[in-house]
PAZAPA-4460 file (N, C-alpha, C; in steps of 0.05 Angstrom, whole numbers, plus 32768, in hexadecimal, padded with zeros to 4 digits):
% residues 48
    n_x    n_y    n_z   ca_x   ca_y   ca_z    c_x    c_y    c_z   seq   type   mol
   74FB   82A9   86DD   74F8   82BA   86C6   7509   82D4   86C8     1      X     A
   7507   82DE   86DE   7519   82F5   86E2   7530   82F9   86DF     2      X     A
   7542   82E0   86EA   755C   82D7   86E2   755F   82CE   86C5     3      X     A
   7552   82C2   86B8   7556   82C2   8699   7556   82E1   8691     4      X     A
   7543   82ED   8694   7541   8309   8687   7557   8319   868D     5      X     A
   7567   8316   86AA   757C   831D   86B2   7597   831D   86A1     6      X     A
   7595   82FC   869C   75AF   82F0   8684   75A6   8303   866E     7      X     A
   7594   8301   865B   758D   830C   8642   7591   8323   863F     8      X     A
   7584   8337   8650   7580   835C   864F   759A   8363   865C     9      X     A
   75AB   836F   8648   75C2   8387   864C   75B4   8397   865E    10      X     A
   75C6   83A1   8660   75BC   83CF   867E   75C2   83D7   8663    11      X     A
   75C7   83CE   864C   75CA   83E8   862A   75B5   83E8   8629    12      X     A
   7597   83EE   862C   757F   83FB   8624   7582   8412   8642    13      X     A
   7586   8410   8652   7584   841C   8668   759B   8438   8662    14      X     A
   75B1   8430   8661   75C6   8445   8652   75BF   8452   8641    15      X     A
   75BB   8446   8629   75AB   844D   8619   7590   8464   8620    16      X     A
   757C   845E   8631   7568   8476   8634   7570   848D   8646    17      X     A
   7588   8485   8655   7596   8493   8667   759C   84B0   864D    18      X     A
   75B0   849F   8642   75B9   84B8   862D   75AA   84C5   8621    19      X     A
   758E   84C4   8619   7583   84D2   8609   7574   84EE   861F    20      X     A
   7570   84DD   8640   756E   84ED   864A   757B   8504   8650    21      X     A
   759A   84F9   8654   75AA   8510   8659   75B1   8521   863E    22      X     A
   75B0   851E   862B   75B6   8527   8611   759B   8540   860D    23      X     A
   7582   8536   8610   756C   8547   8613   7567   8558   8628    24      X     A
   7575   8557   8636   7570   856C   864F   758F   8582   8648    25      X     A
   75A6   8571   8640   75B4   8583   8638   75B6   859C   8623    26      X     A
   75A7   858B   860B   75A0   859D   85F4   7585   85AC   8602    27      X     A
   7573   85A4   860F   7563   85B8   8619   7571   85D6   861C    28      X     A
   7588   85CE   863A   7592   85EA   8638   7596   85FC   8632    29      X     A
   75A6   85EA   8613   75B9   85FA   8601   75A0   8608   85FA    30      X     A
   758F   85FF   85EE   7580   8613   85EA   7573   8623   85F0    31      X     A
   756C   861D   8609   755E   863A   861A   757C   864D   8622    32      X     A
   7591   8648   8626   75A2   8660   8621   75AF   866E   8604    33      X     A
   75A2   865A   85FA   75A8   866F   85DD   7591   8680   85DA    34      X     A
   7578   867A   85DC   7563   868E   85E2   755D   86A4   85F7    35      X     A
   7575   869C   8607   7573   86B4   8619   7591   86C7   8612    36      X     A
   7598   86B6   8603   75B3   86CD   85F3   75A9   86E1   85DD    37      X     A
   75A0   86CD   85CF   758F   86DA   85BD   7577   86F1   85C9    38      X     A
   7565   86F6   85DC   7557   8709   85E0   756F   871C   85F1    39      X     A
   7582   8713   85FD   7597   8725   8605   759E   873C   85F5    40      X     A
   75A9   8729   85D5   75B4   873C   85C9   75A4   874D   85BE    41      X     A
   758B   8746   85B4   7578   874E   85AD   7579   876F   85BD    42      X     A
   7570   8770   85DA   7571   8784   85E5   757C   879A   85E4    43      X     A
   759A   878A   85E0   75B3   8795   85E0   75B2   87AC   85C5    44      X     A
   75A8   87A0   85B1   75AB   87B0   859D   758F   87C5   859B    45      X     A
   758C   87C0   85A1   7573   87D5   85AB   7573   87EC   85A9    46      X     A
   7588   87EA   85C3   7597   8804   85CF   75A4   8815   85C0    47      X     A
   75A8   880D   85AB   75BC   881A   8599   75AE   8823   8584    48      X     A
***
């Protein structure tokens, strides 16, 4: 059975969840450093 399922199932579902992982952890980033730019500038103008 395992070897049939072997023939049939691509590694493209596996790639596939790969990417969404790395894509979501990347845009995570982005946005915790735009929020920490953003209370940056925030500060920044403060001052003034």
């Amino acid at each position: 059975m395992r070897r049939m399922a072997r023939k049939y199932v691509s590694k493209e579902p596996v790639h596939y969840v790969a990417n969404i992982s790395r894509y979501y952890v990347i845009y995570k980033q982005i946005a915790q450093l735009q929020i920490h730019r953003e209370q940056r500038n925030a500060a920044t103008y403060k001052l003034f």
